[in-house]
N, C-alpha and C positions, 0 to 999 in steps of 0.2 A: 373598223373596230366592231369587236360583238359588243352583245347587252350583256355582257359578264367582262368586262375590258373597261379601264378608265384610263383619262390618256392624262396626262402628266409630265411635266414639265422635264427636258431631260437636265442629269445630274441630279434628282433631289430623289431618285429612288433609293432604298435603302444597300447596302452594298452585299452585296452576294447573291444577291435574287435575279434571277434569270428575266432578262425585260428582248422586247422585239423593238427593234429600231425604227420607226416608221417617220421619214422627214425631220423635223425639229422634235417629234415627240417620240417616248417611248411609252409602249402598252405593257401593261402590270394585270397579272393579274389578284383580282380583285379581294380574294381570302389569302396570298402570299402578302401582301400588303398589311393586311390587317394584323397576323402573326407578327410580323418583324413589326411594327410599329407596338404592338403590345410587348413583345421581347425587350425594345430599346426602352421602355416607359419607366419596366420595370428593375433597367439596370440601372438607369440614371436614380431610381429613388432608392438604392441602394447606398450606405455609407462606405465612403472610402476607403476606411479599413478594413470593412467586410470581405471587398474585393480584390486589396493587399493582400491580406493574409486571413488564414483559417482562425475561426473560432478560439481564442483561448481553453484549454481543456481545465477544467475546476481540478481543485488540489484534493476536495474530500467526494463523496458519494454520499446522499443525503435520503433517508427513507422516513416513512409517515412524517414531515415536517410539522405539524400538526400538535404530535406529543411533545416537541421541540419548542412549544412556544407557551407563554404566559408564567414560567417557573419564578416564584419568587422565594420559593422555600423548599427547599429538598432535602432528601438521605442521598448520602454517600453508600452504596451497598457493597462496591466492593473496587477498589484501585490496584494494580499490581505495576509493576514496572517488570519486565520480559529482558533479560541481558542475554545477545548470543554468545555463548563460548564455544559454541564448533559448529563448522557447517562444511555439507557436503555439495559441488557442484560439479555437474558432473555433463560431457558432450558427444558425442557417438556419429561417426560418420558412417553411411552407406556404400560408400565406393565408387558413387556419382555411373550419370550411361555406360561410362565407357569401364566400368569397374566390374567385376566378374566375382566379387568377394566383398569382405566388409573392411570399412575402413581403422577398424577399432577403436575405443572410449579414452576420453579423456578424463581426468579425475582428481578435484582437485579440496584437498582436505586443509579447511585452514581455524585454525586455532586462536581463543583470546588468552594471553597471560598475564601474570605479574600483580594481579589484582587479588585484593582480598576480601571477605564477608564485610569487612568494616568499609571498605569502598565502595558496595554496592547498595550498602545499606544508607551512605551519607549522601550516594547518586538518588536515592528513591527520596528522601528525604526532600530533596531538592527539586525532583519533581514534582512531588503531591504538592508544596508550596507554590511551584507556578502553576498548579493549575486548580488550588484554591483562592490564588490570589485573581484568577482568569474570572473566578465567579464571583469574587467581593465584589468586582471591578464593573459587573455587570449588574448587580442588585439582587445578587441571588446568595440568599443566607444557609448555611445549613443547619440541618434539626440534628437532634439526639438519634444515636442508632440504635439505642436497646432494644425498641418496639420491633424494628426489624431482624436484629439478632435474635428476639424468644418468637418472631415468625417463621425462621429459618428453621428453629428447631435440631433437634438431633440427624436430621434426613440429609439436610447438610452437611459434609465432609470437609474441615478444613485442610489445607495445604502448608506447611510450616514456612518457613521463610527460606531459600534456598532450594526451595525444590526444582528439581531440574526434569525439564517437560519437554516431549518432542515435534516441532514445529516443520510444517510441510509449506518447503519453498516452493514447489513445482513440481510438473509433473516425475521427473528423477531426483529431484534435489529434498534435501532437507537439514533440518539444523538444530543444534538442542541450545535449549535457553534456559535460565536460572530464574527462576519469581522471586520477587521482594514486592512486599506492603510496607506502608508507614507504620511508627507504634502508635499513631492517633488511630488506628483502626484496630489496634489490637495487638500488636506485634508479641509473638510469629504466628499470627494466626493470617494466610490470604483465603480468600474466597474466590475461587476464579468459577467462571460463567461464559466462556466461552468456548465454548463444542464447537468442534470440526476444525478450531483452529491448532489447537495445542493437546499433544495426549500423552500418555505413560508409556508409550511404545507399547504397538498392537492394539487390541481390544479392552480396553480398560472399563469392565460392567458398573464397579462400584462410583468409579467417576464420573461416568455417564451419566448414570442413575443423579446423582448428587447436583451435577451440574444443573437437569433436568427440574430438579427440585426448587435448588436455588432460585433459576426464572420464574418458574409460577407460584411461590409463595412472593418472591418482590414484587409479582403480578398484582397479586392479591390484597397484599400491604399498603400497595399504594391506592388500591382501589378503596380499602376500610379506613385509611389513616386521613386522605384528600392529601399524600405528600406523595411528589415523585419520586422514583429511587434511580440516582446515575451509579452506572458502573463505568467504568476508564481502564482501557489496557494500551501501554505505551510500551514497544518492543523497539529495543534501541541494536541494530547493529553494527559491526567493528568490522566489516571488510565489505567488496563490492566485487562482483562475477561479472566477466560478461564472455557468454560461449558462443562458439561455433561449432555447427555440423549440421546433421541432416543427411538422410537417406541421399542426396543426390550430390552429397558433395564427397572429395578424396582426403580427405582431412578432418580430424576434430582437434578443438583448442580451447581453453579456457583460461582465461586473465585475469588475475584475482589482484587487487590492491585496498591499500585501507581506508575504511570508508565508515565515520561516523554519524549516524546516520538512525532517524525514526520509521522501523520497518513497517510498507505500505501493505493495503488488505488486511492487515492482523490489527494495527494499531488502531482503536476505536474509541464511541461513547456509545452505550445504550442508554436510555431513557425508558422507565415504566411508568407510564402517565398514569393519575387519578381515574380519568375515563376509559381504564383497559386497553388504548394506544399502548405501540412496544416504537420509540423511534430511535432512530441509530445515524451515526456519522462516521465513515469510515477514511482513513487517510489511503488515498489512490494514488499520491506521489509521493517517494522520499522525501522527508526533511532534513537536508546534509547540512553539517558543518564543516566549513574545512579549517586547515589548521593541520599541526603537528601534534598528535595525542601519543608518541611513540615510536618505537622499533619494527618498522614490516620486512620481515625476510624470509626468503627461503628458505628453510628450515629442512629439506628433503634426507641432506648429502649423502654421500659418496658419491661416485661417477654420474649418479640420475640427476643432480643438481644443476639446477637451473637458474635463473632471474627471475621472472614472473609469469612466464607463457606456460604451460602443459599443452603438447602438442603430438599428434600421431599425424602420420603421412606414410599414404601406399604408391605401391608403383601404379604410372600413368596408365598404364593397361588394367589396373585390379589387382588382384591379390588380397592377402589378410591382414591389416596392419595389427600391429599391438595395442595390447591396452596399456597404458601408462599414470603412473601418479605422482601427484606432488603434494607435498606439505607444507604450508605456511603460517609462520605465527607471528600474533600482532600482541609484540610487548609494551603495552602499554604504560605511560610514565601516570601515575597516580591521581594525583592533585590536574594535572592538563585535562586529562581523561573525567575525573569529576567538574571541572569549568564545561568540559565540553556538552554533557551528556545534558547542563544543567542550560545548555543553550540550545541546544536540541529538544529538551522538554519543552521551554519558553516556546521556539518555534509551532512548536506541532500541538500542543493545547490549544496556542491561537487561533491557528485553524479549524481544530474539530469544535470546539465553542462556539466558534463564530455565528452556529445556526442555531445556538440558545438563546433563548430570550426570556426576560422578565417582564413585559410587558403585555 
């Protein structure tokens, strides 16, 4: 043995590690040794389910936590409930290696029906309830909004009730959604406060502008008042995509069925703390309800009619495939459709609250 060798008992090396056999003993060397024994140290102090399975992924995305905590009295600045009535999903294949061409888009257009201004307004209604009863529950009171409203001033622009505004699902997708506020905030006046998520289609300056407004006077409000101001935007949708394609494959597809459901990334809470803190809780997972809320069918026909796939296919060599579309619409039955949305709320308040505190 050298002076960098220790001899050691055989069978007790650690398994994998390259040993020389020498008589009854085996030679190790000396830094492999020491490796594997810290590797093994620090799997054993590992918890079991760590090493089952992967980390659970959180249901919201939580930013300055901070402004999220000690609320024991707040402004309401501004609630809207977001209803999708149409949305566009859309899949494009490339024609994969062996393709010489493109595979053509798939496209699939589906629609909410049957509902009317008095159902969407009895759905918001139901909402703002669970998610002022989410705040009794915690010890969080609300104050008067006048002070806020003559902060706002004329620079804010309100939105009437029904306004329908265009919301970006994805990089090709997108969807148009219908606002409603409660009348405890005014009704039909909403104030919506969320840029980049929802717009007028195209460029919309004076919205911009407005929106822009909005934030930094609730900035500011809460800075001179010592009250915070939450805002809450819940976007509830009525059907669910899921596509295929891609440049490398010979096909695109898209699978649309109905799906009620609190849409993620958009659905939120901001917080304008006292101390100039801006914090936010965003929902990063569906909150689905299942259940029967209606009629989902095809709605295409004639010959192009389908079940619920939209699909293009080229020849295995390449070629151009077509673009093709499909329409689909979710008749929804009324009263089901309101239980549901108002358990969908229940849901999805739970969660973005969860990181509010009164204490």
């Amino acid at each position: 043995m050298t002076g960098d060798e220790k001899a050691i008992p055989a069978g007790s090396a650690p398994a994998g590690i390259v040993a020389s056999l020498k008589g009854d003993m085996m030679t190790l060397d000396r830094r492999h040794f020491l490796i594997a024994s810290a590797s093994a140290a620090a799997l054993a102090a590992l918890p079991s389910p760590v090493l089952a399975a992967k980390k659970a992924k959180s249901p919201v995305s939580v930013k300055n936590p901070a402004a999220l905590a000690g609320i024991r009295q707040a402004v309401i600045g501004s609630f809207a409930v977001g209803f999708l009535t149409e949305r566009i999903d859309r899949a494009k294949a490339g024609g994969g290696l062996m393709g010489g061409g493109f595979g053509g888009k798939s496209t699939a257009r589906s629609y909410l029906a049957g509902l009317t201004d008095a159902d969407f307004k009895d759905a918001t209604e139901a909402a703002y309830a669970a998610f002022t009863d989410r705040l009794t529950a915690m010890g969080i009171t609300l104050a008067d909004r006048q002070g806020l409203l003559a902060a706002y001033g004329k620079q804010v622009k309100p939105l009437p009730n029904g306004e329908e505004r265009t919301l970006i699902t994805g990089r090709d997708d997108k969807a148009k959604a219908r606002l409603f506020s409660p009348a405890a905030l005014g009704d039909p006046v909403v104030l919506v406060e969320w840029l980049g998520i929802m717009t007028g289609g195209g460029f919309d300056f004076s919205f911009n502008m407005s929106v822009g407004y909005a934030s930094a006077n609730a900035k500011t409000y809460a800075k001179s008042s010592g009250l915070p101001v939450i805002n809450a935007l819940l976007l509830v949708d009525f059907a669910d995509a899921d596509s295929y394609g891609g440049w490398f494959t010979n096909s695109s597809s898209v699978k649309v069925k109905s799906s009620l459901a609190a849409f993620p990334d958009a659905s939120q809470l901001t917080v304008f703390a006292p101390g100039g803190k801006i914090g936010s809780v965003v929902l990063k997972e569906p909150v689905a309800m299942g259940g029967d809320y209606g009629t989902f069918a095809d709605t295409t026909g004639g010959t192009a009619k389908t079940l619920e796939t939209v699909s293009n296919v080229i020849g295995f060599l390449g070629g151009v495939g077509t673009n093709k579309s499909r329409k689909y619409t979710m008749t929804a039955d009324p009263a089901r459709w309101r239980e549901g949305v108002a358990g969908v709320s229940q849901e999805a308040f739970a969660k973005l609250t969860a990181s509010l505190s009164a204490g």
